[in-house]
C-alpha positions, 0 to 999 in steps of 0.5 A: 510667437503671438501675443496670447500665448499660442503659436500658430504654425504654417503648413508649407507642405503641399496637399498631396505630400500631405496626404501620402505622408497620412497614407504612410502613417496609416499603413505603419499603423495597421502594418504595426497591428496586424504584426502585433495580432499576428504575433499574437495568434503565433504565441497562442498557437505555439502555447495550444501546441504545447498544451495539446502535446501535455494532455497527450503525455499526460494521457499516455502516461496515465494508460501506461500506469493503469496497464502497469498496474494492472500487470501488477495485480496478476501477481498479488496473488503470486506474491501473498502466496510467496510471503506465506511460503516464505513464513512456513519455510522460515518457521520449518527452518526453526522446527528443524534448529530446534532438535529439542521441539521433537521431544516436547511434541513427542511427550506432549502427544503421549499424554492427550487422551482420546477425545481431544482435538488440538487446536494450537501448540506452542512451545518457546525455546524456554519450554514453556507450552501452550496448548488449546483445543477442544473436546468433552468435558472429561477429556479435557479434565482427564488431559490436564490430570495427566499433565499434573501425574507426570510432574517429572516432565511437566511443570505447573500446569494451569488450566487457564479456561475451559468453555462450553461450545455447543452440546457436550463440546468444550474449548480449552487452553493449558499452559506448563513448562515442558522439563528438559 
């Protein structure tokens, strides 16, 4: 050690063994970082493949709905169409279980005058009717008289409104209980 503090040190290496030992050095060194950058490229690489392999699955996916719905939409129509049976049928199939609607319809048709149009009936399983439609004034009048003379097979009629529609045409709407 010298007196002031720092050490010097004697390089007994000779020159050339110096400058291959550098050499080597320097080629661990630039080996070290183009490992390390080629090790790089591998993993961006290998994510790009990965990438390009999802927007491809992504891509195939989304033709595959776009063609699946588009299937689907050939049978909406199918469908709604379907419903719409199936609501008739349903309401066929409790015009058939109630035996007791034929005889409402039959004393409510035997009671319309000419003249009337009717736009709804409907009768609940209690008897209680419902009935709109349209027609001259007098008619329709003469249709809520009748409901009213024959008591024995109506009960309270009410004429709950009558409107004008246009020149001598008016709406209407009825309510009554049909007696059993």
């Amino acid at each position: 050690m010298w007196p002031f503090g720092k050490s010097k040190d004697i390089n007994l290496i000779p020159e050339e063994e110096r400058a291959a030992r550098n050499r080597n050095i320097a080629i661990i060194i630039i080996s070290s970082f183009a490992v390390l950058v080629g090790l790089g490229v591998v993993v961006y690489s290998f994510f790009a493949v990965l990438e390009a392999r999802d927007k491809n699955t992504q891509s195939r996916l989304s033709t595959e709905i776009q063609e699946k719905n588009s299937q689907w939409q050939q049978f909406a129509p199918v469908l709604s169409n379907l419903k719409k049976v199936k609501t008739k049928l349903s309401v066929y199939q409790t015009y058939l279980s109630n035996s007791s609607i034929d005889k409402y319809i039959e004393k409510i048709r035997s009671t319309v005058p000419k003249g009337i149009v009717l736009d709804n009936l409907a009768v609940d399983k209690e008897g209680k009717l419902k009935i709109s439609g349209k027609g001259e004034v007098a008619s329709v009048y003469q249709f809520f008289e009748v409901l009213q003379e024959k008591s024995a097979e109506f009960e309270s009629p009410t004429l709950v409104s009558v409107d004008k529609i246009s020149g001598s045409d008016y709406s209407f709407n009825i309510e009554a209980k049909v007696k059993n």
